[in-house]
N, C-alpha and C positions, 0 to 999 in steps of 0.2 A: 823461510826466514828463521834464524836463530837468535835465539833469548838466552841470555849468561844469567847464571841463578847462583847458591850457593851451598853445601854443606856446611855445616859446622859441628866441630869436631872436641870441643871443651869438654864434655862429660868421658867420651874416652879415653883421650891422654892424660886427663885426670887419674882415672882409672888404672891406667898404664905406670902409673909414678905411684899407685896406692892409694890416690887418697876417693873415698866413697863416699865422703860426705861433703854438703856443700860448704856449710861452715868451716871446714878446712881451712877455705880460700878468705875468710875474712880476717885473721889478722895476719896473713902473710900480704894482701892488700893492704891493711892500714901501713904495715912494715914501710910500703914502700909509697904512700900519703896519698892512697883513695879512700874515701869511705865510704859504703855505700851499706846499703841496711839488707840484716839476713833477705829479705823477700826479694830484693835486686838480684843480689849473688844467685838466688835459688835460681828464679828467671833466667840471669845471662848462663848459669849451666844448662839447665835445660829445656829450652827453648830458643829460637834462632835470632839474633840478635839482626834488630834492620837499619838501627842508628847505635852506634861503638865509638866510644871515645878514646882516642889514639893512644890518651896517655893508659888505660885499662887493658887495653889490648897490648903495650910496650911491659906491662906490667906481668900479665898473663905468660908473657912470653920470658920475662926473667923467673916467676915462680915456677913454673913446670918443665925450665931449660930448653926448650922447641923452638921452632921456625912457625912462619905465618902459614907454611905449606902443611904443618901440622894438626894448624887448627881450621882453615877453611881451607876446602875443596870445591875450585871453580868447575862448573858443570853448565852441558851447554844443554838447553829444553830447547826440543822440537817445537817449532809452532802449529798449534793446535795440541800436543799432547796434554792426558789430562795430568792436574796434578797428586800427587800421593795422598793428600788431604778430601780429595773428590774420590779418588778411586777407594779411601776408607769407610766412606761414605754411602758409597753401592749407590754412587750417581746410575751408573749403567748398568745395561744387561749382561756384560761378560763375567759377574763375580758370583760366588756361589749363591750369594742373597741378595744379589742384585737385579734379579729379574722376581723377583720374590714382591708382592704390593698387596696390601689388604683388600677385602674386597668394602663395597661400597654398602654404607649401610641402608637398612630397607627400613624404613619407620612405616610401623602399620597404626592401625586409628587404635585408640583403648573402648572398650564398651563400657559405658555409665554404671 
């Protein structure tokens, strides 16, 4: 079974046009009558956006001059694969410290 997911791609074509800070991007938004508070901005750079409003996205895309194929990259997940946040995680045994567990502690009595 295949599951569509997504990249997103806003902090490096950022990067690609120069600009390295998030603030950059707030008054070239307000320019164009979003407003949204430094802590959003930070967020929608970096971190994956799950709900984007068209007109921010229409906006992004006249600030940084790009296509949508710029900023998001459709990617297809296997079913069952794990995700990149699990495999950071050392859910499993295949990563360096992932088969790595403490051991179990032993409580012994205290003498009076």
């Amino acid at each position: 079974m295949r599951k569509l997911d997504y990249r997103w791609h806003l902090r490096r074509v950022m990067a690609e046009r120069g600009m390295f800070s998030t603030t950059d991007l707030l008054p070239l938004l307000t320019e164009r009558g979003i407003s949204l508070s430094t802590s959003q901005v930070y967020r929608l750079v970096v971190e994956r956006p799950e709900r984007l409003s068209l007109k921010i996205l229409m906006a992004l895309l006249d600030i940084l001059d790009c296509t949508m194929d710029d900023l998001i990259e459709p990617v297809v997940v296997v079913a069952g694969a794990r995700t990149p946040k699990a495999a950071q995680a050392g859910g499993g045994t295949d990563g360096a410290l992932g088969g790595l567990r403490p051991r179990q502690a032993r409580i012994t009595g205290v003498d009076p």
